[in-house]
C-alpha positions as CSV (number, residue, x, y, z in Angstrom):
1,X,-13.8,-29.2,58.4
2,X,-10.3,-29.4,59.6
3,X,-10.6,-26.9,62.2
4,X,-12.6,-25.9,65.5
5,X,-14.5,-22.6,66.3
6,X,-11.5,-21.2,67.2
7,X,-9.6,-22.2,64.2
8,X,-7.3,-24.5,65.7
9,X,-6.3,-28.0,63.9
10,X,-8.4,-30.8,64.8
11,X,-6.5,-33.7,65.5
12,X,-8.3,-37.2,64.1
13,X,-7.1,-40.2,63.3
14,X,-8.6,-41.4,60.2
15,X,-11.2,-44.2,61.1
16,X,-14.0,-45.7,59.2
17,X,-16.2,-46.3,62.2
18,X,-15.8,-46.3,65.8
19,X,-15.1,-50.0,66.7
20,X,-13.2,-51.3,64.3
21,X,-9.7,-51.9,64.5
22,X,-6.9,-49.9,62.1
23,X,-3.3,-50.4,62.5
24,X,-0.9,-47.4,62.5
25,X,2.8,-46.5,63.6
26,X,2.5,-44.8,67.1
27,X,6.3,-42.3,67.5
28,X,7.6,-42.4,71.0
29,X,8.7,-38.6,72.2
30,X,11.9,-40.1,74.0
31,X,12.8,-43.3,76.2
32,X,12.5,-41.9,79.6
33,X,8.9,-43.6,79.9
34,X,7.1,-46.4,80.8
35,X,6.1,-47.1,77.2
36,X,9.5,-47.0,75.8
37,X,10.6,-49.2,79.1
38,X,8.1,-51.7,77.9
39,X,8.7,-52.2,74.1
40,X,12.3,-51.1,74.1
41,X,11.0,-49.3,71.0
42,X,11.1,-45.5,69.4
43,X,8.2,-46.7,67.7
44,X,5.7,-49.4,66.8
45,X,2.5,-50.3,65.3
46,X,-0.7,-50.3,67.3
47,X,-4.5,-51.1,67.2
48,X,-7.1,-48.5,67.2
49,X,-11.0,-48.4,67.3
50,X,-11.2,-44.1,67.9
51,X,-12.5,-41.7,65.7
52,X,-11.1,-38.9,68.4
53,X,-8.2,-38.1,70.0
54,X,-6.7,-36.9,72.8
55,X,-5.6,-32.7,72.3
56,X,-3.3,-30.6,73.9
57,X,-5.7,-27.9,75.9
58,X,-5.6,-24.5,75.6
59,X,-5.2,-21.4,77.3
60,X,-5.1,-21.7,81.7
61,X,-5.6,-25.8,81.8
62,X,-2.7,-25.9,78.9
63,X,0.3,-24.7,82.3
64,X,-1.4,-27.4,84.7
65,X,-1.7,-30.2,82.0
66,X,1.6,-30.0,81.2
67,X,2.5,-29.7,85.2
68,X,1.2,-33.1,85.9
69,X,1.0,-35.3,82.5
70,X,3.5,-35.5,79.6
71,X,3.5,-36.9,76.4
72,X,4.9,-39.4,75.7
73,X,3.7,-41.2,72.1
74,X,2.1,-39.3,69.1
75,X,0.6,-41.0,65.6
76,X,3.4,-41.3,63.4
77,X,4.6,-38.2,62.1
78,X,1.8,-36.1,63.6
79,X,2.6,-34.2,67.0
80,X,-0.5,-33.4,66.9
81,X,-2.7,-36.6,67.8
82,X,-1.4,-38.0,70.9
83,X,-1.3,-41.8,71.3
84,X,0.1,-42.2,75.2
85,X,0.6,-39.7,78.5
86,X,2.3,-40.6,81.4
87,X,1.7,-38.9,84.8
88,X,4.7,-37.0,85.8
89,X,5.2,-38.6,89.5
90,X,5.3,-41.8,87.7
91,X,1.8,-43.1,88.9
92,X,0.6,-44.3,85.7
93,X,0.1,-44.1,81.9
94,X,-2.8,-44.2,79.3
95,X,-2.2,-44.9,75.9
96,X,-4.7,-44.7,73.0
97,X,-5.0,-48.1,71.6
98,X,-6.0,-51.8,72.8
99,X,-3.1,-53.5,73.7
100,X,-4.9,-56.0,75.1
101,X,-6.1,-56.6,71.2
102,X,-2.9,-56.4,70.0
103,X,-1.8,-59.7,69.9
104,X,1.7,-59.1,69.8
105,X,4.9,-59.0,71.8
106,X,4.7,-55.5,72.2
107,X,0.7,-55.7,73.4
108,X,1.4,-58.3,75.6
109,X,4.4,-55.8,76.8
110,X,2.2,-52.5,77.5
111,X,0.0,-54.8,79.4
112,X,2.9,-56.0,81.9
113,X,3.7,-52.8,82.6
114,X,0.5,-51.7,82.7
115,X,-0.3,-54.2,85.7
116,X,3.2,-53.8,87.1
117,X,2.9,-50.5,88.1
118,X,-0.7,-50.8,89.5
119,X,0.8,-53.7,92.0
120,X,3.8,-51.1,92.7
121,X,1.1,-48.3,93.2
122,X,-1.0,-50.6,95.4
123,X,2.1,-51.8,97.7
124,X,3.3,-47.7,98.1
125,X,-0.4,-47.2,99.2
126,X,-0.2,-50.4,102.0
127,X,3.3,-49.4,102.9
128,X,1.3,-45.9,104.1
């Protein structure tokens, strides 16, 4: 069904079969991230091969999620089924998709920043 034990929404993105690709319209949830820095985009269309997707937790783990990851892309017009999260102390992000499938501008863009901020990571840790 649509729901879990509990009774809460499951959020899916509808897929076929695990492994092969779909296209859909990813929403940005503001420009104060390293996504939006790398597409200059409030949205745009991405590759997927998941049949799950990331969910908010519940109860105790929700407080210290939320303390130490935000999101920052959803599916379209559903809050629900989050496409990207970006560590709050601006370590990293993890998006949903396959940019490196994408064969796009804005593929080839997540994957920049992707490796940018690993090399800035990795000179802040041999600065130390």
């Amino acid at each position: 069904g649509d729901a879990d034990m509990a009774g809460r929404r499951k959020p899916l993105v509808d897929q076929e079969t695990a492994g092969s690709s779909s296209w859909h319209v990813i929403r940005l949830l503001g420009r104060e991230n390293a996504l939006f820095r790398a597409v200059n985009k409030d949205e745009f269309l991405v590759n997927s091969r998941h049949h799950q997707a990331v969910m908010f937790p519940y109860g105790p783990l929700q407080a210290r999620f939320r303390e130490r990851v935000k999101i920052i892309a959803v599916a379209g017009d559903d809050d629900e089924v989050v496409e990207a999260i970006e560590l709050r102390n601006g370590a990293g992000f993890g998006v949903q998709f396959h940019p490196e499938d994408m064969d796009n501008g804005d593929g080839d863009a997540v994957m920049r920043m992707m490796v940018n901020m690993t090399k800035m990571k990795q000179a802040q840790r041999e600065q130390n």
